[in-house]
C-alpha positions in Angstrom: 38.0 30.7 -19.3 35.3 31.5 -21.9 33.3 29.5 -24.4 35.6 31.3 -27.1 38.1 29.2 -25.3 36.6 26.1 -25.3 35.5 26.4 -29.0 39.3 27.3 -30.1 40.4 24.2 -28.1 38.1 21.9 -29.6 38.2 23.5 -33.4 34.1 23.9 -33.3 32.6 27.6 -33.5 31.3 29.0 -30.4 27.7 28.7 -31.1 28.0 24.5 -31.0 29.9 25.2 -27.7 26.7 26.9 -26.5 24.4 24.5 -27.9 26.2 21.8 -26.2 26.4 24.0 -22.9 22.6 24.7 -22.5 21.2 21.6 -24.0 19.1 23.2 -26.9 17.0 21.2 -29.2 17.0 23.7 -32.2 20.1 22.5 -33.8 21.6 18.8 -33.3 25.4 18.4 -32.9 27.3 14.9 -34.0 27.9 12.9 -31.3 31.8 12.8 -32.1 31.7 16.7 -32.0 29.6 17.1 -28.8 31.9 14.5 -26.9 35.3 16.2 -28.0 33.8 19.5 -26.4 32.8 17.9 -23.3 36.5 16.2 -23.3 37.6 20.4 -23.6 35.4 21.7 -21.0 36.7 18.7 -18.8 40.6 19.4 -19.5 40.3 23.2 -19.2 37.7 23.3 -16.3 35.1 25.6 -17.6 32.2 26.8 -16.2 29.6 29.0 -17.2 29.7 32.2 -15.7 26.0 33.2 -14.1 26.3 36.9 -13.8 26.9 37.0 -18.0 24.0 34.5 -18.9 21.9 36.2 -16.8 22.6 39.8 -18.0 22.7 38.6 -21.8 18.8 36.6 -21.6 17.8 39.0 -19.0 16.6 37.4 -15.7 13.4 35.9 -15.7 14.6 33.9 -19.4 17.8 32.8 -17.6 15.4 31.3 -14.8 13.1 29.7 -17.2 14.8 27.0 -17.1 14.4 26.5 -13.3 12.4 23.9 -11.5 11.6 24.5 -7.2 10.0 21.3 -5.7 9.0 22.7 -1.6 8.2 19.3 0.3 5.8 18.9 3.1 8.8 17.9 5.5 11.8 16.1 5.5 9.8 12.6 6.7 9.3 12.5 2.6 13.2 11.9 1.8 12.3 8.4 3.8 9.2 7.1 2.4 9.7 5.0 -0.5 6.6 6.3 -2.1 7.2 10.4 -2.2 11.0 8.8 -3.0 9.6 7.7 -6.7 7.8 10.8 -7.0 11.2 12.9 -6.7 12.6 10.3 -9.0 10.2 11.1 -11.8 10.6 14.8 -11.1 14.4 14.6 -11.7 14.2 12.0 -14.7 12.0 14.4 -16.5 13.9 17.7 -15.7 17.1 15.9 -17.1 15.2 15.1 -20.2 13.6 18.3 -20.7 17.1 19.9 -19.9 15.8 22.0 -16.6 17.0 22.0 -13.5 15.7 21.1 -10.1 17.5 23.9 -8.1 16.0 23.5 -5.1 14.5 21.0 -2.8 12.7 22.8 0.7 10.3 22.5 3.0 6.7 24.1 3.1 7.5 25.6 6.9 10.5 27.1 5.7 9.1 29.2 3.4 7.4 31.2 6.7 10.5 32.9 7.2 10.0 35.8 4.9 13.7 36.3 3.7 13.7 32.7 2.2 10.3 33.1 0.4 11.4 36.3 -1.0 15.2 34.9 -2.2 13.5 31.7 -3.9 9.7 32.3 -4.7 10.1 35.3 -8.0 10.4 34.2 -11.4 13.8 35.7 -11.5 14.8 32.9 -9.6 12.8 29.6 -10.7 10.7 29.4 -14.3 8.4 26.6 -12.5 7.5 25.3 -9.1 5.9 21.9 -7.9 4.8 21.6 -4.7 4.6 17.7 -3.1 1.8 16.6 -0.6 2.2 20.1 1.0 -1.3 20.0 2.0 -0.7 17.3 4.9 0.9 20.1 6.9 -1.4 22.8 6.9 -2.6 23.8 9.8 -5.0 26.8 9.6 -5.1 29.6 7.2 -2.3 31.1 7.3 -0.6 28.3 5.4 -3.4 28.4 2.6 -2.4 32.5 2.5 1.5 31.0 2.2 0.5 29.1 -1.2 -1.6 32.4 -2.5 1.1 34.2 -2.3 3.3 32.2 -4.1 0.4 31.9 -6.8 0.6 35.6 -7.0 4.8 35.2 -7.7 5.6 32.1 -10.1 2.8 31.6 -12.6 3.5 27.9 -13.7 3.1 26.1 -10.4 2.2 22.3 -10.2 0.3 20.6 -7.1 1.7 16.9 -7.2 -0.6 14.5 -4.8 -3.1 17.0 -3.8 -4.8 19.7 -5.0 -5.4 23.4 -4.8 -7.7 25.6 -6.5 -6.8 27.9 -9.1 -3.7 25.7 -9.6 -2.7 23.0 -11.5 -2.1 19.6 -9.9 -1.3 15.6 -10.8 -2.3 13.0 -8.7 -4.6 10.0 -8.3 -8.2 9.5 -7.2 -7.8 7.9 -3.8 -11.5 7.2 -3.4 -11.2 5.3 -6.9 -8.3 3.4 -6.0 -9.8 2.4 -2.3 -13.1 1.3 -4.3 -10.9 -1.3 -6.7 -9.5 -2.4 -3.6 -12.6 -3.0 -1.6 -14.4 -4.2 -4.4 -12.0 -6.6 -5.2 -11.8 -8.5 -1.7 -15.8 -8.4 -1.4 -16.4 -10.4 -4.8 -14.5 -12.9 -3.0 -16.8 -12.8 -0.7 -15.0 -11.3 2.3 -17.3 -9.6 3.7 -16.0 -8.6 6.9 -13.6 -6.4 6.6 -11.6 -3.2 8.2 -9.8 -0.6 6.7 -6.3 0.7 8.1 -5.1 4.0 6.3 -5.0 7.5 6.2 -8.6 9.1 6.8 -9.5 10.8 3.8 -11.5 9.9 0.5 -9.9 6.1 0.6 -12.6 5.8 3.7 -15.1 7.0 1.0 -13.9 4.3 -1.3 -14.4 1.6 0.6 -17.4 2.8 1.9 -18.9 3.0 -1.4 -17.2 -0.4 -2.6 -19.7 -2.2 0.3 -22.8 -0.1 -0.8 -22.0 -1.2 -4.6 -21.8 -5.1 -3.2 -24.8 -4.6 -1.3 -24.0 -4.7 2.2 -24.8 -2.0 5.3 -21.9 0.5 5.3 -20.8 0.5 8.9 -19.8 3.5 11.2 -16.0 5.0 10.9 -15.4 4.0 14.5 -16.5 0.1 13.5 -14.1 -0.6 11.1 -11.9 2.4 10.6 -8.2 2.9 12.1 -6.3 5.8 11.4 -2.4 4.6 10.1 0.1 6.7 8.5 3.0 4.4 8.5 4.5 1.3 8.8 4.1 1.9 13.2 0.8 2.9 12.2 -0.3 -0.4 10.9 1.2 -2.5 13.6 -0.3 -0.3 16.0 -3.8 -0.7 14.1 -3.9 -4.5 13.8 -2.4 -4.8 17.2 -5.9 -2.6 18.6 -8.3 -4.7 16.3 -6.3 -8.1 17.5 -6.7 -6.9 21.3 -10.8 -6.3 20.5 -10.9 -10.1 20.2 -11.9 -9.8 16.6 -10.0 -10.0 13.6 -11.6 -9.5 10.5 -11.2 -11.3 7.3 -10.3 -8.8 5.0 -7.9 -5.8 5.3 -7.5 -2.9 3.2 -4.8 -0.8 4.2 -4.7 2.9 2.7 -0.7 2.2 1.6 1.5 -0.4 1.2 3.6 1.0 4.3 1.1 0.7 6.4 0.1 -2.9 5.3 3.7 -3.8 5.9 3.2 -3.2 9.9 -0.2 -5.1 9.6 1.5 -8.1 8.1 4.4 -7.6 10.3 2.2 -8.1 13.4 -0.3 -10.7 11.4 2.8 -13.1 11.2 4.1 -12.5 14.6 0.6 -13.7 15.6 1.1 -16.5 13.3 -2.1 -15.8 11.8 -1.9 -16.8 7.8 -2.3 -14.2 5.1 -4.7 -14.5 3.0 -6.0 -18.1 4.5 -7.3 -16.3 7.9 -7.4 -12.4 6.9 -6.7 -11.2 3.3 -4.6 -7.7 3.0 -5.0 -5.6 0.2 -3.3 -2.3 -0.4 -2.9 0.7 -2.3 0.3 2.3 -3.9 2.5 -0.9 -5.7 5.7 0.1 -3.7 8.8 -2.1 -5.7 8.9 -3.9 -2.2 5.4 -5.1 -2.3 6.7 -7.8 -5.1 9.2 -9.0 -2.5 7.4 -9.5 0.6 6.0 -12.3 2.4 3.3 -12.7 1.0 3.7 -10.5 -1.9 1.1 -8.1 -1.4 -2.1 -7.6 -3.5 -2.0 -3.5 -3.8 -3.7 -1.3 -6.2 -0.5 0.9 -8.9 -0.5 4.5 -8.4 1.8 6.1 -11.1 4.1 7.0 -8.8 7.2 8.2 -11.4 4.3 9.6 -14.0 2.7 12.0 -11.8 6.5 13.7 -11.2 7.1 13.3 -14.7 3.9 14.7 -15.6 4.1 17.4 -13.3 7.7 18.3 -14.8 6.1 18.2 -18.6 3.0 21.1 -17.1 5.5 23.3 -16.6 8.4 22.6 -19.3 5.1 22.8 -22.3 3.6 25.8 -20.6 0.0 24.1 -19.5 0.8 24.8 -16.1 -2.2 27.0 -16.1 -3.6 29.0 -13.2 -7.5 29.9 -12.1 -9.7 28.9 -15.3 -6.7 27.6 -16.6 -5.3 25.3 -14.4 -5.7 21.5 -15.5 -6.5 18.6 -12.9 -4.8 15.2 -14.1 -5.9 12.4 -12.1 -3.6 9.0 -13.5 -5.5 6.2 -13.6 -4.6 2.8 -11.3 -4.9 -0.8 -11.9 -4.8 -3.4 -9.0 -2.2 -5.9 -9.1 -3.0 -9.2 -7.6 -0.4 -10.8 -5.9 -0.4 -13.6 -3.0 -1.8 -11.9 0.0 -5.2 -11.8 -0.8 
């Protein structure tokens, strides 16, 4: 079954059947026209056959088209934040008629066979790599992204960075300033934070500083939480020191669903005796009990945006590569 079949069937000329096929944007087709060729290439069961696209473009132009996304592990698939992310990153490629062919994992990509199958540009025009730097564990993984640097030259880093390539994300220590900030001009000024350690520590550090007040020691108000566990683990170690604090920001909105968890199993009120605040706007944070005061992170945009660096071409490397950091808004809500 060739196009020259389909186009016969539906009484079009070939060269609509291929524009129809591969999505291009050069020249529009009615919408009648384009749905009776769909309705042909239904009833006659085409498909396009590989091996002759790939010869006729030659095969780095038949893998332009081609979108990789490598995943720090498969714990990603069930957080509801990294899930938005992917959902961008397919939206987009849809739009922009790519195609996501594959979905891995960063440890997989050790076994040489795989990274030589996948990581070439006769296989994939584009690559994006998702929070990939949470599992590296010495240098040999930093070598691992080098090398595929040196293979696919439009590669996108999407909540993290990497230098010398281009990434999309958010500035964490921004976003953990807003939400310090914003529970210390209502004058709660004891407060803990419960979250990932990284530059959101910084944020809130610098949001007590900015109000005035003595920025305390990590181990004082710190508490390392990854999770949901994480957070009901956290509260449940503050709540066994004999002293809640006031005010909690919690580095993600998973994580302040175990504090809250925990806070109402204690049947201590949120925000009358502590206050959460958060960071990420999960769709779940509207639903809650209370609804939870969080700060937006552009979840959808930043796959979106990482799809459009490599679809335009600005998916520069080295002096090239462009650093997007989207901006975030708090979003006040009941808990605080």
């Amino acid at each position: 079954m060739t196009q020259n079949d389909v186009a016969r069937e539906a009484g079009v000329t070939r060269s609509m059947v291929s524009y129809v096929i591969n999505g291009s944007s050069g020249r529009s087709v009615a919408p009648e026209t384009r749905q009776r060729i769909l309705e042909v290439i239904d009833r006659l069961g085409y498909r396009p056959n590989k091996a002759a696209q790939a010869l006729q473009q030659g095969d780095i132009a038949f893998a332009s088209k081609k979108i990789g996304v490598i995943l720090r592990d498969s714990d990603l698939f069930r957080r509801p934040y990294y899930a938005e992310i992917l959902a961008g990153i397919h939206t987009a490629a849809h739009e922009n008629n790519y195609k996501v062919v594959f979905i891995r994992f960063f440890e997989e990509f050790k076994d040489p066979v795989l990274f030589n199958e996948l990581i070439h540009e006769e296989e994939i025009g584009g690559l994006i790599l998702l929070a990939t730097d949470q599992c590296f564990k010495d240098d040999n993984d930093t070598a691992l992204v080098k090398r595929m640097k040196e293979r696919v030259h439009k590669i996108v880093c999407v909540d993290w960075k990497f230098e010398g390539l281009s990434s999309v994300s958010f500035n964490r220590r921004d976003a953990a300033k807003k939400a310090g900030l914003y529970v210390l001009q209502k004058k709660y000024a004891d407060l803990a934070y419960i979250g990932e350690v990284d530059e959101r520590v910084d944020g809130v550090k610098e949001a007590l500083s900015q109000s005035g007040l003595a920025v305390k020691g990590d181990s004082d108000f710190v508490y390392d939480a990854y999770d949901m566990a994480g957070g009901y683990a956290a509260i449940t170690q503050i709540q066994g020191s004999g002293h809640v604090p006031r005010a909690i920001v919690c580095g993600s909105d998973e994580v302040a669903y175990g504090v809250l968890c925990h806070l109402n199993e204690l049947n201590i009120l949120v925000p009358e005796q502590v206050a959460v605040v958060s960071i990420d706007d999960l769709e779940a944070s509207s639903y809650i009990t209370p609804p939870l005061t969080t700060v937006n992170v552009q979840k959808q945009e930043m796959g979106r945006k990482a799809v459009e660096l490599i679809v335009s071409g600005t998916a520069g490397q080295d002096e090239k590569a462009l650093q997007i950091d989207l901006p975030t808004q708090l979003v006040e809500r009941a808990s605080s």
